[in-house]
MARPA-592736 format. One record per atom (N, C-alpha, C): x, y, z; atom name; residue in one letter; residue number from 0. Coordinates in pm, whole numbers. Example, Ala and Ser with C-alpha at 12.3 -4.5 7.8 and 13.67 -1.06 7.14 Angstrom:
2
1319/-569/780/N/A/0
1230/-450/780/CA/A/0
1320/-330/780/C/A/0
1285/-225/708/N/S/1
1367/-106/714/CA/S/1
1290/3/787/C/S/1
This chain:
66
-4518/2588/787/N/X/0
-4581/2457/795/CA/X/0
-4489/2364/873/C/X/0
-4543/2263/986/N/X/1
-4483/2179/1053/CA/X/1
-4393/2091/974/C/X/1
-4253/2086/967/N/X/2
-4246/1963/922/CA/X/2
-4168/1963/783/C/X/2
-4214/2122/741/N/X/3
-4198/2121/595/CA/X/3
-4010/2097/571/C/X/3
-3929/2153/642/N/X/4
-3818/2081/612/CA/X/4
-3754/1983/567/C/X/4
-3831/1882/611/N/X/5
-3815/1705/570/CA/X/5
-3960/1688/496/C/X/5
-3980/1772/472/N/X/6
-4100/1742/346/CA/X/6
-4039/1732/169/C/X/6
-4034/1575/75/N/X/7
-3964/1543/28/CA/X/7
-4068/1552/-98/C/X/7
-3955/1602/-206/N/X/8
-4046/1607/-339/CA/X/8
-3953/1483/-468/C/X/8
-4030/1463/-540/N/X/9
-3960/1362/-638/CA/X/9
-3902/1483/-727/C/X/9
-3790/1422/-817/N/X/10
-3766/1505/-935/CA/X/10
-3873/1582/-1025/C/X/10
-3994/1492/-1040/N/X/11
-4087/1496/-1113/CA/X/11
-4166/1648/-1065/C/X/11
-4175/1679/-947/N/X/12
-4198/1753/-867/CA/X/12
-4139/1837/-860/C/X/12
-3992/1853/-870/N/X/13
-3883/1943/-843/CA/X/13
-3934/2077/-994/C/X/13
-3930/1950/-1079/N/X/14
-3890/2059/-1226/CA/X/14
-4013/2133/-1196/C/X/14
-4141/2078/-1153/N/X/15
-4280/2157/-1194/CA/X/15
-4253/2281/-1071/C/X/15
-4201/2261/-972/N/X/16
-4176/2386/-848/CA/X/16
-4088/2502/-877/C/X/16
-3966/2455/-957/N/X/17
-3827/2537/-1034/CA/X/17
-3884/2579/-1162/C/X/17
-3976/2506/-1246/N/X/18
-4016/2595/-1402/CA/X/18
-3899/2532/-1453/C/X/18
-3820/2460/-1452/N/X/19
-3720/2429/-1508/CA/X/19
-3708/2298/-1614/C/X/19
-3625/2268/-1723/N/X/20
-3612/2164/-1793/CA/X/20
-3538/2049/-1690/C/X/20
-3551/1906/-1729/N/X/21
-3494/1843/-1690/CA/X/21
-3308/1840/-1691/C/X/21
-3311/1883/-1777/N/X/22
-3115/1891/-1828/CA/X/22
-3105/2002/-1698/C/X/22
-3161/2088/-1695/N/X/23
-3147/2240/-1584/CA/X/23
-3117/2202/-1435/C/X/23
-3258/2100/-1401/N/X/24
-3232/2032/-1259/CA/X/24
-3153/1960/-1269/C/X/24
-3082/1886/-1333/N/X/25
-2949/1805/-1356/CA/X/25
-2864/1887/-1327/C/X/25
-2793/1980/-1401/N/X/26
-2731/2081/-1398/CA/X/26
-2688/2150/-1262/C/X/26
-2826/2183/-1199/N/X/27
-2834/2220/-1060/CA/X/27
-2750/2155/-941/C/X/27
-2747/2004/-1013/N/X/28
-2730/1875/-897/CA/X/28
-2589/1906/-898/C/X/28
-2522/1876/-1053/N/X/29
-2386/1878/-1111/CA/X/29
-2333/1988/-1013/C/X/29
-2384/2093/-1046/N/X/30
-2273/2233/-980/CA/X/30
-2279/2237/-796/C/X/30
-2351/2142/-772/N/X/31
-2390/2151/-592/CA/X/31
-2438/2222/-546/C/X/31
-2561/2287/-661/N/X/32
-2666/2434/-595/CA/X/32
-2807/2336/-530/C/X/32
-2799/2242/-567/N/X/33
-2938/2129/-510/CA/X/33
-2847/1972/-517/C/X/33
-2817/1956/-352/N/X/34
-2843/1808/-331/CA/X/34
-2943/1726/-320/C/X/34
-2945/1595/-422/N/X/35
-3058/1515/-409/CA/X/35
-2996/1422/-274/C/X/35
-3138/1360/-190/N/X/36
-3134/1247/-112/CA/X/36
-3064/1114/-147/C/X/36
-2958/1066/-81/N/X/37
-2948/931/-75/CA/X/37
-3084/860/-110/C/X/37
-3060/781/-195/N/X/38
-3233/681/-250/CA/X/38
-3147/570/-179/C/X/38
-3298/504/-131/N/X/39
-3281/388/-16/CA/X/39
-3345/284/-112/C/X/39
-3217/197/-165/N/X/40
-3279/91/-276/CA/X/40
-3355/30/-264/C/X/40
-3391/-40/-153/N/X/41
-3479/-116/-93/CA/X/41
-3624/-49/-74/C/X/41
-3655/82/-125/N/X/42
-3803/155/-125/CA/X/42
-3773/263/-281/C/X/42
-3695/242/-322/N/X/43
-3676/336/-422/CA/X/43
-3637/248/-551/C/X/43
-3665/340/-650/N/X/44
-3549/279/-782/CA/X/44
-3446/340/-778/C/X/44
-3311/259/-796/N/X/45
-3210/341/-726/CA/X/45
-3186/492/-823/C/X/45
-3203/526/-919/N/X/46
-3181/634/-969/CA/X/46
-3285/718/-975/C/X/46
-3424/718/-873/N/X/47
-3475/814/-815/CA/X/47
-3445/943/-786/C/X/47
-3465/1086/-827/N/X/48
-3390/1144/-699/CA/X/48
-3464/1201/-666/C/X/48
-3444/1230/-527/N/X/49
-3557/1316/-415/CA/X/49
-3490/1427/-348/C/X/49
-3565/1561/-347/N/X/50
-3475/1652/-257/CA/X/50
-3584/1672/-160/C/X/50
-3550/1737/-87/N/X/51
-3646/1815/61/CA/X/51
-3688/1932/-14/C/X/51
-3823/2020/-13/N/X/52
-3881/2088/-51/CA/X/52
-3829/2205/23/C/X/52
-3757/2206/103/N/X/53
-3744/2367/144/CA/X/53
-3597/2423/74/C/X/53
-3467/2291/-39/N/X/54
-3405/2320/-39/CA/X/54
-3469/2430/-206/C/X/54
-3531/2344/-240/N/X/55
-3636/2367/-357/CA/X/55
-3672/2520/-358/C/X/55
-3727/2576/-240/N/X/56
-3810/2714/-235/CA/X/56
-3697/2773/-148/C/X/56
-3597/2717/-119/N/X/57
-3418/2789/-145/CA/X/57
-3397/2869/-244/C/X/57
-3384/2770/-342/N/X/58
-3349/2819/-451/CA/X/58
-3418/2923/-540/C/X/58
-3576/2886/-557/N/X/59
-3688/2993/-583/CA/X/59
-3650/3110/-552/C/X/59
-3643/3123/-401/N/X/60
-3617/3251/-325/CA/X/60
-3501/3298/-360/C/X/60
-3392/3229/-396/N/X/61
-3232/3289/-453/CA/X/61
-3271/3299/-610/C/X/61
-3309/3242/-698/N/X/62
-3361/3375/-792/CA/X/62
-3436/3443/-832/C/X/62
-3508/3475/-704/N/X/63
-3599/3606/-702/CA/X/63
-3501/3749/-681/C/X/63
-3387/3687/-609/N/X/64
-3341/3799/-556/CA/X/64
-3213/3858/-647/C/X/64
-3213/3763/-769/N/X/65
-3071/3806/-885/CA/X/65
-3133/3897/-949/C/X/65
């Protein structure tokens, strides 16, 4: 899909794509296996976090393969 690189999902989004608990995607952030986006205060609440969807189906794809 065009584009899909910079195609951006909310947290809210993240957990439902990963199957994961919220503490888990936290977790993720903590160890530096998923960087969230700089949130741009001025369009965001600053403790938003947003990743790019392909880092998302990254990760999917890395534990399919454990």
């Amino acid at each position: 899909m065009a584009g899909e690189e910079h195609d951006v999902v909310t947290s809210n989004e993240a957990l439902a794509l990963l199957g994961v608990s919220r503490n888990t995607l936290y977790s993720l952030v903590k160890r530096g296996e998923l960087i969230p986006l700089p949130a741009n205060p001025a369009l965001l609440r600053p403790k938003r976090l947003l990743f790019y969807r392909a880092d998302i189906l990254r990760l999917i794809a890395e534990g399919r393969r454990r």
